[in-house]
C-alpha positions as CSV (number, residue, x, y, z in Angstrom):
1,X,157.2,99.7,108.3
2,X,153.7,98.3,109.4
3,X,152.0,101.3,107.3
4,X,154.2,100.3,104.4
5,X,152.6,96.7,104.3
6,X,149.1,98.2,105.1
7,X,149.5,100.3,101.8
8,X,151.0,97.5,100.0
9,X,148.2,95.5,100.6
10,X,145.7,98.1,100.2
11,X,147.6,98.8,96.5
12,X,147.3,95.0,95.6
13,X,144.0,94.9,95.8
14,X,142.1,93.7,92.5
15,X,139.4,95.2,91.2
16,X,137.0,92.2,91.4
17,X,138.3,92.4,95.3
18,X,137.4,96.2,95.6
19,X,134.2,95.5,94.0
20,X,133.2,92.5,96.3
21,X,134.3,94.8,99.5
22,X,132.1,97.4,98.4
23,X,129.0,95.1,98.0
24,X,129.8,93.7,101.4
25,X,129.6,97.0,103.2
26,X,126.5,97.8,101.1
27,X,124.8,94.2,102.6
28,X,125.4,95.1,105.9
29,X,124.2,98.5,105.2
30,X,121.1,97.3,103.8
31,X,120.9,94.9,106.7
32,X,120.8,97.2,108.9
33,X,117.7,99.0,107.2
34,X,116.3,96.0,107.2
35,X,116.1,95.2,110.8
36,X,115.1,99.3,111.7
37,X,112.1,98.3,109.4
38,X,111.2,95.3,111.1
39,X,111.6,96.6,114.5
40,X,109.6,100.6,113.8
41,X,107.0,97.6,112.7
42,X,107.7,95.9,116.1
43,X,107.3,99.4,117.8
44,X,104.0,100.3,115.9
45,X,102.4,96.8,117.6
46,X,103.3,97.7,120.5
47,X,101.7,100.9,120.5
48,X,98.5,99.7,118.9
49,X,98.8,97.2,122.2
50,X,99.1,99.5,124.6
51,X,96.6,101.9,123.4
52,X,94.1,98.9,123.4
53,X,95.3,97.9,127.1
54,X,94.6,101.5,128.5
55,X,91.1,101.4,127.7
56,X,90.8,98.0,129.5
57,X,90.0,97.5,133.0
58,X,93.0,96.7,134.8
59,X,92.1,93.7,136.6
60,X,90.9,92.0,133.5
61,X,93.1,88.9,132.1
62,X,95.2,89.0,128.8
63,X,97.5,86.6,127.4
64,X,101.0,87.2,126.6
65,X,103.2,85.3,124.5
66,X,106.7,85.3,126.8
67,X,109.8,83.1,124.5
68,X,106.9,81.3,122.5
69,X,104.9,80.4,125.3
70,X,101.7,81.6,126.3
71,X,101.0,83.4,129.5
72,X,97.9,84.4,131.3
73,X,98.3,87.8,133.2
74,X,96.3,90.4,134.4
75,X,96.5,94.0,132.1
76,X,97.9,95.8,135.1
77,X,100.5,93.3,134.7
78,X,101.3,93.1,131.3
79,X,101.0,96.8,130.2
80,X,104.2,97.9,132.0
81,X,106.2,95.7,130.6
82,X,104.9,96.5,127.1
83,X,105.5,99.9,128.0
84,X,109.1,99.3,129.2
85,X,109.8,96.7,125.4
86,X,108.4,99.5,123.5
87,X,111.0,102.1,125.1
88,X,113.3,99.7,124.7
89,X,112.6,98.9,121.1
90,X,112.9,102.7,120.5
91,X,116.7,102.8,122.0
92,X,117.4,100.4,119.7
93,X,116.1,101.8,116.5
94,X,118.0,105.4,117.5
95,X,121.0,103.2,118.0
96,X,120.7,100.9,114.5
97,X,120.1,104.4,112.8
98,X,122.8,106.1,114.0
99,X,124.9,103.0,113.0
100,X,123.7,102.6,109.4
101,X,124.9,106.6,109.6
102,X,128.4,105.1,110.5
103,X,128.0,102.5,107.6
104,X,126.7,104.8,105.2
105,X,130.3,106.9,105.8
106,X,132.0,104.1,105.8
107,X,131.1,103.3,102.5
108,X,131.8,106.8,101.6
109,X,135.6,106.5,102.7
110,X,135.6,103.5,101.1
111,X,134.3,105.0,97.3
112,X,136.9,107.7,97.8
113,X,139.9,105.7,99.0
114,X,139.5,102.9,95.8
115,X,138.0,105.8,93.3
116,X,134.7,104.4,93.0
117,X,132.3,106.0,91.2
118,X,128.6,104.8,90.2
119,X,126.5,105.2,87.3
120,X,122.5,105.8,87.2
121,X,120.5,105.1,84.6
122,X,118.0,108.5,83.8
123,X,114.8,107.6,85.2
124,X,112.8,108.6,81.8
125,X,114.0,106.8,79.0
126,X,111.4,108.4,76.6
127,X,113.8,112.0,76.6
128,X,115.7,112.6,73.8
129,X,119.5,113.1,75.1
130,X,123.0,113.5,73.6
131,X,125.1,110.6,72.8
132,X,127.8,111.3,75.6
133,X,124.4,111.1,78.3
134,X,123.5,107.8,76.2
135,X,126.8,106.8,76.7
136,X,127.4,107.4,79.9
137,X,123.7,105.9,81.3
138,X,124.2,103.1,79.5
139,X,125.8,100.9,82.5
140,X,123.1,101.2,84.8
141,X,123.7,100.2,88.2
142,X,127.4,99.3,87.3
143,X,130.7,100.5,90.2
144,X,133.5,101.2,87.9
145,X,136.6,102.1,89.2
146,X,138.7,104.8,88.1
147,X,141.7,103.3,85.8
148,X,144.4,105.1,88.5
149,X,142.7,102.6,90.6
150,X,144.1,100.0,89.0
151,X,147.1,98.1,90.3
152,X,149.8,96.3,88.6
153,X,149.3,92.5,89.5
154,X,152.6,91.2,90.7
């Protein structure tokens, strides 16, 4: 009986709410990318630091900036644990990648399970094509859903 209400409210679904589901999971997708980019960025920093702390004499002060605040250390003291947040950084971006994999199938499942299917515009414009091509390009960038999608409102 619980899967009957599960499908019943799957099936009740309107378009506008299939639609706004769809663009959800796509935000968090693109969330996701957005945070690998800024933390590969992160991880590039932190290489160009510690490449510029190896050729520096160990006992030689450096500032770190530690929660905002700025911290006078040594560079045998500092380049460890720059060492340790760029590994650390690393696991992270495997782990977000592998996630935005699971997202990426997620929204997959979710296409197939509500018949969505998305038009793309050709990229060149200037081709001469047929008129179903036309007609079919002409919605670029719109999710249409299949009309068996469609459910009868009740």
């Amino acid at each position: 009986m619980a899967d009957d209400k599960g499908k019943t409210k799957a099936k009740s679904l309107t378009n506008e709410q299939i639609l706004a589901g769809f663009n959800q999971l796509r935000q968090a997708q693109r969330s996701i990318n957005n945070k690998i980019i800024e933390l590969e960025n992160d991880l590039n920093e932190h290489v160009l630091v510690i490449d510029a702390l190896k050729a520096v004499d160990p006992s030689r002060k450096c500032f770190r900036s530690i929660g905002g605040v700025l911290v006078e250390r040594n560079v045998k003291e500092v380049l460890p644990s720059v060492i340790e947040n760029k590994e650390m950084i690393g696991k992270t971006i495997e782990a977000l990648k592998s996630k935005c994999v699971e997202k990426g199938q997620e929204i997959n499942d979710y296409m197939d399970k509500h018949n969505i299917k998305i038009r793309q515009e050709p990229y060149d414009k200037s081709e001469p094509q047929d008129n179903k091509s036309v007609n079919e390009a002409s919605s670029s960038g719109i999710l249409v859903a299949d009309s068996s999608a469609k459910v009868e409102s009740q």
